[in-house]
TORVEXNU-918924 format. One record per residue (C-alpha): chain; x, y, z; residue in one letter. Coordinates in nm, 4 decimals, decimal comma. Layout:
BEGIN
<"A" <X Y Z> "A">
...
This chain:
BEGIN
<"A" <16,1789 13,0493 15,7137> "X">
<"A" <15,8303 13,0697 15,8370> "X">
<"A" <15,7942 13,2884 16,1579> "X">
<"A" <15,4810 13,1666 16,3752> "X">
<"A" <15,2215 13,4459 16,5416> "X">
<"A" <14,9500 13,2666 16,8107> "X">
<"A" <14,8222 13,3759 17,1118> "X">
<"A" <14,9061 13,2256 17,4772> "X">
<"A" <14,6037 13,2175 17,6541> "X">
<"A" <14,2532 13,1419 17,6011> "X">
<"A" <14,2100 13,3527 17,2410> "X">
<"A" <14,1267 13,7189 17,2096> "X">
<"A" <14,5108 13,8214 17,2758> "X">
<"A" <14,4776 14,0669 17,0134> "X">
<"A" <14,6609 13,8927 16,7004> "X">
<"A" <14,5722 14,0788 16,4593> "X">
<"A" <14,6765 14,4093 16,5362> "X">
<"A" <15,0347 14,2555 16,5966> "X">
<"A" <15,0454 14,0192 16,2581> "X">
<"A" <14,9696 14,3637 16,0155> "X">
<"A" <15,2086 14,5555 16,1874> "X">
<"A" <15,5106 14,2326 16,1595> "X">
<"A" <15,3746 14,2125 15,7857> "X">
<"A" <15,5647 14,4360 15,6041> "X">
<"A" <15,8849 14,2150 15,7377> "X">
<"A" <15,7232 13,9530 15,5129> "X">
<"A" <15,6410 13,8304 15,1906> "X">
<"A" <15,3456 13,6255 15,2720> "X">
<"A" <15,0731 13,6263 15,5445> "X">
<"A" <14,9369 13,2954 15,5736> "X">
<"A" <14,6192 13,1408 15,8257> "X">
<"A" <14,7240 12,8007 15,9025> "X">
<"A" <14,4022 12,6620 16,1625> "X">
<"A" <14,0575 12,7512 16,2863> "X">
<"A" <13,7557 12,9282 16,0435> "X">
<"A" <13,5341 13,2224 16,0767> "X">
<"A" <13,5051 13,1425 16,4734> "X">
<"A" <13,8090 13,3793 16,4953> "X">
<"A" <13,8039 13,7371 16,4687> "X">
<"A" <14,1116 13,9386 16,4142> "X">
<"A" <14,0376 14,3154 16,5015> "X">
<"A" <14,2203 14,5801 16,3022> "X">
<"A" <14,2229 14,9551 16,3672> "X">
<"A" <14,4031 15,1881 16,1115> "X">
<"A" <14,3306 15,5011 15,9666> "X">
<"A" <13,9704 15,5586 16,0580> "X">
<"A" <13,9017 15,2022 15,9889> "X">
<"A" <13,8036 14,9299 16,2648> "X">
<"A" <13,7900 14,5797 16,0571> "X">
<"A" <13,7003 14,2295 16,1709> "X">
<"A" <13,8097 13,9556 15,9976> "X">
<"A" <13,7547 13,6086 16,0131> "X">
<"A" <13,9320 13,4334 15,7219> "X">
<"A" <14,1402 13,6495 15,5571> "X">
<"A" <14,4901 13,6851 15,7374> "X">
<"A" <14,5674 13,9725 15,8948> "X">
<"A" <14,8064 14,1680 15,6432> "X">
<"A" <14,5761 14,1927 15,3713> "X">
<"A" <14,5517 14,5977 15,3923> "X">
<"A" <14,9689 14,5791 15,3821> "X">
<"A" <15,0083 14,7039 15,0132> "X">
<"A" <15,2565 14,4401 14,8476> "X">
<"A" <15,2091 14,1574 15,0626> "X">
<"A" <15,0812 13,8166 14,9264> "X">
<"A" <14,7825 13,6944 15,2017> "X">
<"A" <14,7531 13,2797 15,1841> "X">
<"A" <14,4260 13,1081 15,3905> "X">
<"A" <14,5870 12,7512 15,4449> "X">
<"A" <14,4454 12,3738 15,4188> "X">
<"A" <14,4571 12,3786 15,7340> "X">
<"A" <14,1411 12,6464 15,7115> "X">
<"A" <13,7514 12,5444 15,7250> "X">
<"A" <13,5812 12,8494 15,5169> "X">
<"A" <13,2263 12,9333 15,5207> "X">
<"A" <13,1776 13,1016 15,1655> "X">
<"A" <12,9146 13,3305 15,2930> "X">
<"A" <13,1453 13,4808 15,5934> "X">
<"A" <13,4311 13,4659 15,3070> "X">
<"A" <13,1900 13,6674 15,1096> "X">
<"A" <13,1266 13,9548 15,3796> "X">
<"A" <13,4712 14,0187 15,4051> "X">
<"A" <13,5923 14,0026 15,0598> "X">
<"A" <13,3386 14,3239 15,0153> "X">
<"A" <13,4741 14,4863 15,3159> "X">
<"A" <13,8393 14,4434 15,2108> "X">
<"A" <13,7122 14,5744 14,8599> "X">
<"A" <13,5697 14,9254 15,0040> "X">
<"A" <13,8839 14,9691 15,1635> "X">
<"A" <14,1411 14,8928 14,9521> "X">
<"A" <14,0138 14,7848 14,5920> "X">
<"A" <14,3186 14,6102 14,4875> "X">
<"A" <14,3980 14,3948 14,8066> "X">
<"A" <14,1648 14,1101 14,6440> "X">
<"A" <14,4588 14,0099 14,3911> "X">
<"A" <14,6565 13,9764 14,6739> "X">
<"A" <14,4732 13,7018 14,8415> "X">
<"A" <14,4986 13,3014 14,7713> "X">
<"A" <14,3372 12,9699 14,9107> "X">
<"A" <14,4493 12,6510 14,9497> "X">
<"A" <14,2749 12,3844 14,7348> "X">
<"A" <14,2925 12,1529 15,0127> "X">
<"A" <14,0865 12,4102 15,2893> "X">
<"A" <13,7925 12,2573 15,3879> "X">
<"A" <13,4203 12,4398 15,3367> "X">
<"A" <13,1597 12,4877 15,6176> "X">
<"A" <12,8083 12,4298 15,5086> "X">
<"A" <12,5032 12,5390 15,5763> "X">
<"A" <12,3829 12,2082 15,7275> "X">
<"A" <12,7315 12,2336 15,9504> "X">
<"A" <12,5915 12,5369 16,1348> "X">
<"A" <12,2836 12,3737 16,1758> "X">
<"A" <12,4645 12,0708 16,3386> "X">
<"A" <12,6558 12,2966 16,5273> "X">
<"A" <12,3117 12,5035 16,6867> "X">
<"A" <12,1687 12,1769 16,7353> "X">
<"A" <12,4005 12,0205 16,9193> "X">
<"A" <12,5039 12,3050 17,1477> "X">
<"A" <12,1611 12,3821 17,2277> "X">
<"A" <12,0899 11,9667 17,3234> "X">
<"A" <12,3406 12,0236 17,5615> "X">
<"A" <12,1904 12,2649 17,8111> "X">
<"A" <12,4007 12,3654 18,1129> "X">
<"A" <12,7195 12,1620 17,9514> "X">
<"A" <12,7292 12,3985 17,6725> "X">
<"A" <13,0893 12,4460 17,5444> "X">
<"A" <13,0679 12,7958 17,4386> "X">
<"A" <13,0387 12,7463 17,0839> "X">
<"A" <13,0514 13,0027 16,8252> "X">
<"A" <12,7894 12,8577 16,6428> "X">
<"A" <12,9885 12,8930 16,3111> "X">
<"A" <12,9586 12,5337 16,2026> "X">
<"A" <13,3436 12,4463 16,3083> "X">
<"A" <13,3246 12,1559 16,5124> "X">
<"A" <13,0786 11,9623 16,2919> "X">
<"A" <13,2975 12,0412 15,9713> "X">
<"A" <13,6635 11,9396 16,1718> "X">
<"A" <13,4316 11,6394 16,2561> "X">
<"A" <13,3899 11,5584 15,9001> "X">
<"A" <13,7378 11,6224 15,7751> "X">
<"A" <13,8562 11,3499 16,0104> "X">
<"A" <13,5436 11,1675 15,9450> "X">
<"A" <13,6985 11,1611 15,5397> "X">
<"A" <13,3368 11,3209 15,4655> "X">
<"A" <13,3959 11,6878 15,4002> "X">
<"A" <13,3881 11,9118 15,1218> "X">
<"A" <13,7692 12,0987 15,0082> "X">
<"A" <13,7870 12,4692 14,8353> "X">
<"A" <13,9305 12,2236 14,5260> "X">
<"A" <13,6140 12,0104 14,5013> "X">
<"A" <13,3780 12,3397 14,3533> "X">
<"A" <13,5315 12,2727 14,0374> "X">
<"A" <13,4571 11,8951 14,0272> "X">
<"A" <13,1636 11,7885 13,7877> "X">
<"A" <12,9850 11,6004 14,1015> "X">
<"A" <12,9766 11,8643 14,3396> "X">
<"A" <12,6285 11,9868 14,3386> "X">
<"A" <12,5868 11,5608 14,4062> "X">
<"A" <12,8627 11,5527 14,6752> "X">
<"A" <12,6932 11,8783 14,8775> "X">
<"A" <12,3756 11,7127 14,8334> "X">
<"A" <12,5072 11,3987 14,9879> "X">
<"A" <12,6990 11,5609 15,3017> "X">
<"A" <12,4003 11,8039 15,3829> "X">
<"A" <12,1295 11,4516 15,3602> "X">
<"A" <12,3616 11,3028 15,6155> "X">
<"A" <12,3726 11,5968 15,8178> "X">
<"A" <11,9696 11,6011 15,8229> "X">
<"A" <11,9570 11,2470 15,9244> "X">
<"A" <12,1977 11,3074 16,2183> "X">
<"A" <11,9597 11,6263 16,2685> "X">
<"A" <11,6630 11,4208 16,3357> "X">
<"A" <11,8652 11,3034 16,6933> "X">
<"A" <11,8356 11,6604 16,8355> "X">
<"A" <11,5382 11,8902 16,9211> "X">
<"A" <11,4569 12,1060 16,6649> "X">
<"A" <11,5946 12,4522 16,6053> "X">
<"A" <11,4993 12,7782 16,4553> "X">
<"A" <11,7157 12,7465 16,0987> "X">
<"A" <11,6180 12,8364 15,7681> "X">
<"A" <11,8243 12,6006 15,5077> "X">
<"A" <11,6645 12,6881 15,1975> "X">
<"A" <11,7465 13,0502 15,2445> "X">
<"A" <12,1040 12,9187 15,3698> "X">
<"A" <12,1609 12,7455 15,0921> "X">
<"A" <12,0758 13,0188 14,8588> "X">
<"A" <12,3590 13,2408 15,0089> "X">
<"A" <12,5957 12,9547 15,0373> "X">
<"A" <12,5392 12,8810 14,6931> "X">
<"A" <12,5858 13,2598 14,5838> "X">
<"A" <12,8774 13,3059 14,8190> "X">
<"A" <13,0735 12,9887 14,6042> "X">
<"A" <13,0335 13,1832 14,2692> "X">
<"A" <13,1737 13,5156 14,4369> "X">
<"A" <13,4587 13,3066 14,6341> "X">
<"A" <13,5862 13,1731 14,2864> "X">
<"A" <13,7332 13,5113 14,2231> "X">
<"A" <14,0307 13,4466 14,4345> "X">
<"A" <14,3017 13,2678 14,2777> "X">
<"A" <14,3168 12,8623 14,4172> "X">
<"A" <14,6314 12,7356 14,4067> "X">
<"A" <14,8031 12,3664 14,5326> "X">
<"A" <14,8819 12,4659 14,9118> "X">
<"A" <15,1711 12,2780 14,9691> "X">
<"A" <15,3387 12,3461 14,7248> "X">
<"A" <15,2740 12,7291 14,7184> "X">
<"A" <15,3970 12,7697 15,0639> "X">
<"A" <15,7291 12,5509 14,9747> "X">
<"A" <15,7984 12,6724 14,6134> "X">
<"A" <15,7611 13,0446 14,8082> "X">
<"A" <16,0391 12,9456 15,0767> "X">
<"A" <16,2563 12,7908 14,7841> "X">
<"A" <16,2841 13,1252 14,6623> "X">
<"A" <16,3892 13,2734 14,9624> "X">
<"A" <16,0838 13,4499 15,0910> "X">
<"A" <15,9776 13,5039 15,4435> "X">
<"A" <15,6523 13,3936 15,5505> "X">
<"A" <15,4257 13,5110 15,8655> "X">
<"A" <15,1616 13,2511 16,0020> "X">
<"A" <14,8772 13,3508 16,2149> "X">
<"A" <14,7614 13,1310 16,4127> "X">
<"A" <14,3315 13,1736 16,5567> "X">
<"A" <14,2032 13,1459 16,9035> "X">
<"A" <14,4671 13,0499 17,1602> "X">
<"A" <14,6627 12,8083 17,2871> "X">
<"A" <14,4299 12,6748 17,5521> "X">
<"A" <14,1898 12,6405 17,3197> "X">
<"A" <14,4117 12,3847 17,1425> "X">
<"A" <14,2529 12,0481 17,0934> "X">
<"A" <14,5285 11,8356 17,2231> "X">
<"A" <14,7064 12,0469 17,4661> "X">
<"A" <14,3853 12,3433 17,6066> "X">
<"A" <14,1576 12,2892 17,8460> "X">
<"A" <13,9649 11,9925 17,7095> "X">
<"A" <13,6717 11,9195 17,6562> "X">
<"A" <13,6283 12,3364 17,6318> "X">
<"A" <13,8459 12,3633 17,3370> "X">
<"A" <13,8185 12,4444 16,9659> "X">
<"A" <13,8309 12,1867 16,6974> "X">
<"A" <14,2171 12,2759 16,5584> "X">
<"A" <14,5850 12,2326 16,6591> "X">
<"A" <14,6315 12,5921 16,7331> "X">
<"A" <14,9991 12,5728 16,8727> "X">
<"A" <15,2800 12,5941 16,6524> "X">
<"A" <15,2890 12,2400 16,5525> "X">
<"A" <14,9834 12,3103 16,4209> "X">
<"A" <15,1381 12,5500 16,1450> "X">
<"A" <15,3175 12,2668 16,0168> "X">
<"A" <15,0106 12,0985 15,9587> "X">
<"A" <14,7410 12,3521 15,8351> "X">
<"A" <15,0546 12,4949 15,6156> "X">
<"A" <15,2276 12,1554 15,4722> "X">
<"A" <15,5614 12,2894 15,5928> "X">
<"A" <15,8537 12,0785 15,7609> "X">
<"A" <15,9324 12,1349 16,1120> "X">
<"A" <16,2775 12,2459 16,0437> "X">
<"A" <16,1346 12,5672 15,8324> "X">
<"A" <15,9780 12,7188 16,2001> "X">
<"A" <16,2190 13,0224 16,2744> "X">
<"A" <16,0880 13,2819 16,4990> "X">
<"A" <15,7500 13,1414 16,7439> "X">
<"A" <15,5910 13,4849 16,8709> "X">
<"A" <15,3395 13,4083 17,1232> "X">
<"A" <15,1141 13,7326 17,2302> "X">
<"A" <14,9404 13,7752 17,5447> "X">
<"A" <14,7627 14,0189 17,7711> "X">
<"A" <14,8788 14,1919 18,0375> "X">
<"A" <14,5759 13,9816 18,2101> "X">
<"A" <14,3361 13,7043 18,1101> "X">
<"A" <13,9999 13,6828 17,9289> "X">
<"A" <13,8203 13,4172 17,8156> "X">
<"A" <13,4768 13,3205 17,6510> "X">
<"A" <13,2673 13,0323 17,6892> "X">
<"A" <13,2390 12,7174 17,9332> "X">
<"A" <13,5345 12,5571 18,1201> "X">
<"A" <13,7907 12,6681 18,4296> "X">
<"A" <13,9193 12,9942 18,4366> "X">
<"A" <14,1720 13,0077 18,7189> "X">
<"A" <14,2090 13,3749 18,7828> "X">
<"A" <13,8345 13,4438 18,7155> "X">
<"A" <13,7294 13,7795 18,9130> "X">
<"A" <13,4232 13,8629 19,0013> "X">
<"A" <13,4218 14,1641 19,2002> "X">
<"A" <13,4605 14,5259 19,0860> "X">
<"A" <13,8226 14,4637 18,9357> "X">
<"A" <13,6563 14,1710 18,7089> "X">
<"A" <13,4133 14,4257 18,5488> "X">
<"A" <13,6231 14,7482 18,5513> "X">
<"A" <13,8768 14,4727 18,2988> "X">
<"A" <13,6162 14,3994 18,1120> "X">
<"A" <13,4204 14,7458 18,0754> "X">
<"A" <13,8083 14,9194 18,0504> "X">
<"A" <13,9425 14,6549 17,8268> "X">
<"A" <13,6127 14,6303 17,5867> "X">
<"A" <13,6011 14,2895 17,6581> "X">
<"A" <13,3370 14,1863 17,4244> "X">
<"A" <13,4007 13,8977 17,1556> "X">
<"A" <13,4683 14,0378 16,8168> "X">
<"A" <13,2954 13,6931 16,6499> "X">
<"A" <13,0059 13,6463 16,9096> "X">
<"A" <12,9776 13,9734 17,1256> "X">
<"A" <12,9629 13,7652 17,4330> "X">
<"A" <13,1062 13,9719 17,7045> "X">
<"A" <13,4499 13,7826 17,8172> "X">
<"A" <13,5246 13,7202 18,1519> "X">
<"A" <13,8151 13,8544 18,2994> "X">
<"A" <14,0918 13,7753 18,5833> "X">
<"A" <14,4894 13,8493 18,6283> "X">
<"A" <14,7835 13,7609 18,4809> "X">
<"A" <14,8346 13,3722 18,5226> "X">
<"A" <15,1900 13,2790 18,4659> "X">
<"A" <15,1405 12,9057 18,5290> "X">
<"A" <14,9444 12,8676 18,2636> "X">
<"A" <15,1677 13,1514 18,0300> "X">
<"A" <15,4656 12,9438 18,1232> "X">
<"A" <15,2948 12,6071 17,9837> "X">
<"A" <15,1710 12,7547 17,6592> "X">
<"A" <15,5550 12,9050 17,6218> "X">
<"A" <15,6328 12,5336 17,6732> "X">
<"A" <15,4368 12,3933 17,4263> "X">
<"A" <15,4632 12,6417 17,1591> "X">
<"A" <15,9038 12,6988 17,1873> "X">
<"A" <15,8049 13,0664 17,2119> "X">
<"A" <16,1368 13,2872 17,1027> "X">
<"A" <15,9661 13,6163 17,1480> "X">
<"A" <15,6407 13,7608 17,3449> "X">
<"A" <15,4103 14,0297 17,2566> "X">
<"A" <15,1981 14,2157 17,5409> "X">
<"A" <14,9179 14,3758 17,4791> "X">
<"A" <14,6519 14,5587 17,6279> "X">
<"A" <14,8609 14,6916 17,9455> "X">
<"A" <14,7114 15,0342 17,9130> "X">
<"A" <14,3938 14,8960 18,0286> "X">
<"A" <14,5648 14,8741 18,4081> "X">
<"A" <14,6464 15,2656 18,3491> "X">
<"A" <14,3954 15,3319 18,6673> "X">
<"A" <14,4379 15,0620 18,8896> "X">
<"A" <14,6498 15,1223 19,2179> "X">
<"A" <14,7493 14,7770 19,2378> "X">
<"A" <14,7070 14,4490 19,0659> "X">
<"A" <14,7573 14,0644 19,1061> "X">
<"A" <14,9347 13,8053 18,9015> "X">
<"A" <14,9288 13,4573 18,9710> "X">
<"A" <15,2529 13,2668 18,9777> "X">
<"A" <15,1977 12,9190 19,1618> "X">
<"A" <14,8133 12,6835 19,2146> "X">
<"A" <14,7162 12,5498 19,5098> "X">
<"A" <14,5668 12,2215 19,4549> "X">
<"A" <14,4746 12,0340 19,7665> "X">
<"A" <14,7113 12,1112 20,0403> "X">
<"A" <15,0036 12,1461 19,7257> "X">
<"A" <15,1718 12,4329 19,5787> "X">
<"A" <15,1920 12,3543 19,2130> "X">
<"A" <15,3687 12,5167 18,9264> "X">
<"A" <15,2623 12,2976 18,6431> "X">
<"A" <14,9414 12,2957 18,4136> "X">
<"A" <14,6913 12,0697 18,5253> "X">
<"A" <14,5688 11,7625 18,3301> "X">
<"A" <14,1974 11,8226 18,3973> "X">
<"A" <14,1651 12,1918 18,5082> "X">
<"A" <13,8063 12,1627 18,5840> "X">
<"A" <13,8501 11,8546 18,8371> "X">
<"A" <14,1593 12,0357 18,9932> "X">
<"A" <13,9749 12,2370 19,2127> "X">
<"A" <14,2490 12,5069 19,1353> "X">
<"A" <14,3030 12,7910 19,3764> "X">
<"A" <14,5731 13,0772 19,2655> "X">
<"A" <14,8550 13,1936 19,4782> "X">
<"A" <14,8647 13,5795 19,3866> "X">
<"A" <15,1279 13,7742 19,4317> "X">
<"A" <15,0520 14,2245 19,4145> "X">
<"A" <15,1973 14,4769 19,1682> "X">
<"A" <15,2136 14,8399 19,2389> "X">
<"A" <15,0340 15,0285 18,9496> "X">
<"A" <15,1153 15,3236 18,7160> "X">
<"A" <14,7875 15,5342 18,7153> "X">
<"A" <14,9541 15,7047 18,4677> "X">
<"A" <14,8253 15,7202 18,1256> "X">
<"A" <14,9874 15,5179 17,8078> "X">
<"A" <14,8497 15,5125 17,5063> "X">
<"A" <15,0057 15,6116 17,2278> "X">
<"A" <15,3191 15,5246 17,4314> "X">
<"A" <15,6001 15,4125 17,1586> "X">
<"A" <15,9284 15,4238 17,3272> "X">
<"A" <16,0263 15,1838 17,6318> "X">
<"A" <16,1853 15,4153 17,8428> "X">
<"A" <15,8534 15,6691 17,7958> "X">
<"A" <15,6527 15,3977 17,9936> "X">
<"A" <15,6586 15,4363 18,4280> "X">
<"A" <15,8699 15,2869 18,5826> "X">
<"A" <15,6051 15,0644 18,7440> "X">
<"A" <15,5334 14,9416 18,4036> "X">
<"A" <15,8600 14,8485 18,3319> "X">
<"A" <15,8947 14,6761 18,6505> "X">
<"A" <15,5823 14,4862 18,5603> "X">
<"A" <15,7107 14,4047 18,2346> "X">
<"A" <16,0721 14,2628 18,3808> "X">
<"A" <15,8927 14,0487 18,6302> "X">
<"A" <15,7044 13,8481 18,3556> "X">
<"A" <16,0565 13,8222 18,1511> "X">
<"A" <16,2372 13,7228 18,4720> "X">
<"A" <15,9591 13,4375 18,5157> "X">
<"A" <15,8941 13,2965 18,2117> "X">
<"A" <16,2804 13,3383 18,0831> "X">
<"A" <16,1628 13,4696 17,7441> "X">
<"A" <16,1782 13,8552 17,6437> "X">
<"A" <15,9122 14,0785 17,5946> "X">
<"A" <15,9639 14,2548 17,2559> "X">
<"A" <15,6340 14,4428 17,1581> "X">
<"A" <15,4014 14,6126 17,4117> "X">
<"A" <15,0705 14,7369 17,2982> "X">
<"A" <14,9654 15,0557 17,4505> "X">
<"A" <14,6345 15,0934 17,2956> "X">
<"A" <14,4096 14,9497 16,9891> "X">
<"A" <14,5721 15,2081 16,6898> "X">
<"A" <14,8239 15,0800 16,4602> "X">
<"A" <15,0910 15,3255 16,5955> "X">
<"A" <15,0449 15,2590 16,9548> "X">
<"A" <15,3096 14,9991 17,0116> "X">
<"A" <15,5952 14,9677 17,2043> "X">
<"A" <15,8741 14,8050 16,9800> "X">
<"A" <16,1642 14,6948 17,1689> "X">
<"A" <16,3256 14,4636 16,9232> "X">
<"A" <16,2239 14,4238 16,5852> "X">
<"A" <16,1743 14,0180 16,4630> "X">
C-alpha cells in the first residue's frame, strides 16, 4: 500500500519533520507533486537541512528515496542539495532515484516566472520565483523537457528550442534583472552532476515495488489550499497537491491509497497573495510569527499568521479522506493565556460551515470561539498524558470537530520532540 503525507492548510505545516520520522515504517519515500518551491525543514543531530527535491527520508539509513513524474526539478537546486546530503551522510546518494518522466525547470522558466510576477504589480500571486508555474504551463502545453530526455541525441536542440520560445514570450513583459548565459552555464553543469542518480521508468518502479510487498510513504509539497483545483484559486500553486494527486505524480491506482495523514498546525500561516480568514494583525499575529519562526524556508518571506480555522481543516479533511492527523507546532501557544479557533464564517447575514467557492469575493468574517491556555512549557514533551490538561482539552476539541483522531503532536522542531499517540 502507499500511505499519503500532505499538509491541510496553506503549506508550511511542517512535513518534513513528520515524513523522516514515519520513514523507517517504510521501504520507500517518494515526492509525488510540486518542485524546489517547497522546502521541507529537518532538524536532527546538530543538523538543520532544507530540502527542496529530495524526499524527506533520505538521512533514514536503508530507505530507498523516489522524486516522482509528477516532480518539476531544477538541476541546479537538485545540485545544492545532492552536496548537502553528501556532507552529511556520504552514502545516502545511492539511495536516491528519479523518475524518467519528471519534468526539468529551466533557466528561461525562472525568467518567465520573474517576468511575469513582476508585470503583475499589486495582483502578484506570491510566487516563489522558482520557475514552477511556467514549467507546469509547459507540461500541459506538451512543450517541456522530462529527466529521460538528457539522454536523447537532440537535446542540446530541444533546450535550445523551449528556451527561444520562452525569449519570444519574454519580449511581452518589461524587462528584468536576469543573467541567462551565466544560468545556463550552471544549468548545464548541474545536468552532468544530476546524472549520477540512478533514472529509472517511474511507473513501473513504484508498482513492481508494491508487487513485492513493500510499503511506500508519499510526501506531498505545499498544502492543500494551495491545490490547483480545490485551494484558494487563483492564489494557488501549479500541482494537484491533495491525495488524488499522488495517484497522478506517482502512476499508482487509486485502490493502492491506504493510510491519508494530513498534518496541520495548531494555528494557520500562510505566504503570499489571496484571503486568509483568520489573519491577525495585532500583537497575537506577530508574537505567532516571531514565537513560531514563521519565516518561509524556500523564500524567507515572513508568513502571516492567524488561529486555528476548522472550516477550512474540515474541507481539506474532506477532500483529501484524511485517516489520521498530525499537529504540530502547539508548543508555540506555550505562553498565551488564551487563544481563538474558528469553527463557523459569517458571510453576509449567514452562518456558514462550508468552504467558500471564491474566498476572496466572500467577504468572510470568522466566528471564534476562546481556549484557555497552558503557559506551561512543552517541548521535548513525548508522552500524551505529560502534556496539561489544557492541551489535551485543546487537542480533543479539534478530534471531536473534525471526527478524525489526532495521532502525532509535535512539541518542538527536534526529531525526538513528538508526541506519538498511535503509531501508522
Amino acid at each position: 500500500m502507499v500511505d499519503v503525507v500532505l499538509g491541510l492548510q496553506w503549506g508550511d505545516e511542517g512535513k518534513g519533520k513528520i515524513v523522516d520520522f514515519l520513514a523507517p515504517n517504510y521501504d520507500i519515500v517518494a515526492r509525488f507533486q510540486g518542485g524546489p518551491n517547497a522546502g521541507h525543514t529537518l532538524m536532527f543531530e546538530g543538523h538543520k537541512v532544507v530540502l527542496h527535491t529530495i524526499p524527506s527520508g533520505i538521512f533514514r539509513k536503508g530507505i530507498f528515496n523516489f522524486i516522482g513524474s509528477g516532480v518539476v526539478i531544477d538541476p541546479i537546486t537538485l545540485q545544492k542539495e545532492m552536496t548537502t546530503v553528501h556532507k552529511i551522510q556520504p552514502d545516502a546518494l545511492s539511495r536516491l532515484l528519479i523518475s524518467n518522466g519528471a519534468h526539468l525547470i529551466l533557466p528561461s522558466h525562472r525568467m518567465l516566472d520573474a517576468a511575469s510576477e513582476a508585470a503583475k504589480g499589486k495582483k502578484k500571486i506570491g510566487s516563489t520565483l522558482k520557475g514552477i508555474g511556467p514549467t507546469y504551463m509547459d507540461k500541459t502545453g506538451r512543450n517541456g523537457l522530462r529527466v529521460g530526455d538528457i539522454l536523447l541525441p537532440n537535446f542540446s536542440e530541444r533546450y535550445k528550442a523551449l528556451r527561444d520560445k520562452h525569449l519570444r514570450l519574454l519580449d511581452l513583459y518589461p524587462s528584468i534583472d536576469f543573467d541567462l548565459e551565466t544560468e545556463e552555464q550552471k544549468w548545464f553543469d548541474a545536468i552532468q552532476k544530476m546524472q549520477e542518480i540512478k533514472v529509472v521508468e517511474g511507473t513501473y518502479y513504484i508498482n513492481e515495488a508494491l508487487d513485492k510487498g513493500q510499503k511506500i510513504l508519499a510526501e506531498g509539497a505545499q498544502g492543500t489550499m494551495l491545490d490547483i483545483d480545490f485551494g484558494t484559486y487563483p492564489y494557488v500553486t501549479s500541482s494537484n497537491t491533495v491525495t488524488a494527486g499522488c495517484c497522478i505524480g506517482l502512476g499508482v491506482s487509486p485502490h493502492q491509497i491506504g493510510e491519508v495523514i494530513g498534518i496541520f498546525k495548531a494555528y494557520v500561516t500562510r505566504v503570499g497573495g489571496g484571503s486568509f480568514p483568520t489573519e491577525l494583525f495585532d500583537e497575537h499575529g506577530a508574537y505567532l510569527q516571531n514565537e513560531g519562526h514563521e519565516f518561509g524556508a524556500t523564500t524567507g518571506r515572513p508568513r502571516r499568521c492567524g488561529w486555528l480555522d476548522l472550516v477550512q481543516l474540515k474541507y481539506s479533511i474532506l477532500i483529501n479522506g484524511v485517516t489520521q492527523l498530525a499537529m504540530t507546532k502547539i508548543d508555540v501557544l506555550d505562553q498565551l493565556p488564551q487563544f481563538s479557533y474558528a469553527d463557523k464564517y459569517l458571510i453576509g447575514e449567514q452562518e456558514h460551515t462550508h468552504f467558500p467557492f471564491d474566498l476572496d469575493s466572500a467577504k468572510v468574517t470568522p466566528l471564534y470561539q476562546e481556549v484557555p491556555g497552558w503557559q506551561q512549557r512543552l517541548a521535548g514533551t513525548q508522552a500524551y498524558e505529560d502534556l496539561p490538561e489544557k492541551a489535551r482539552n485543546y487537542v480533543s476539541m479539534i478530534e471531536d470537530k473534525v471526527k478524525i483522531g489526532v495521532r502525532l503532536i509535535s512539541t518542538g522542531p527536534e526529531r525526538d520532540s513528538l508526541v506519538v499517540r498511535s503509531l501508522v
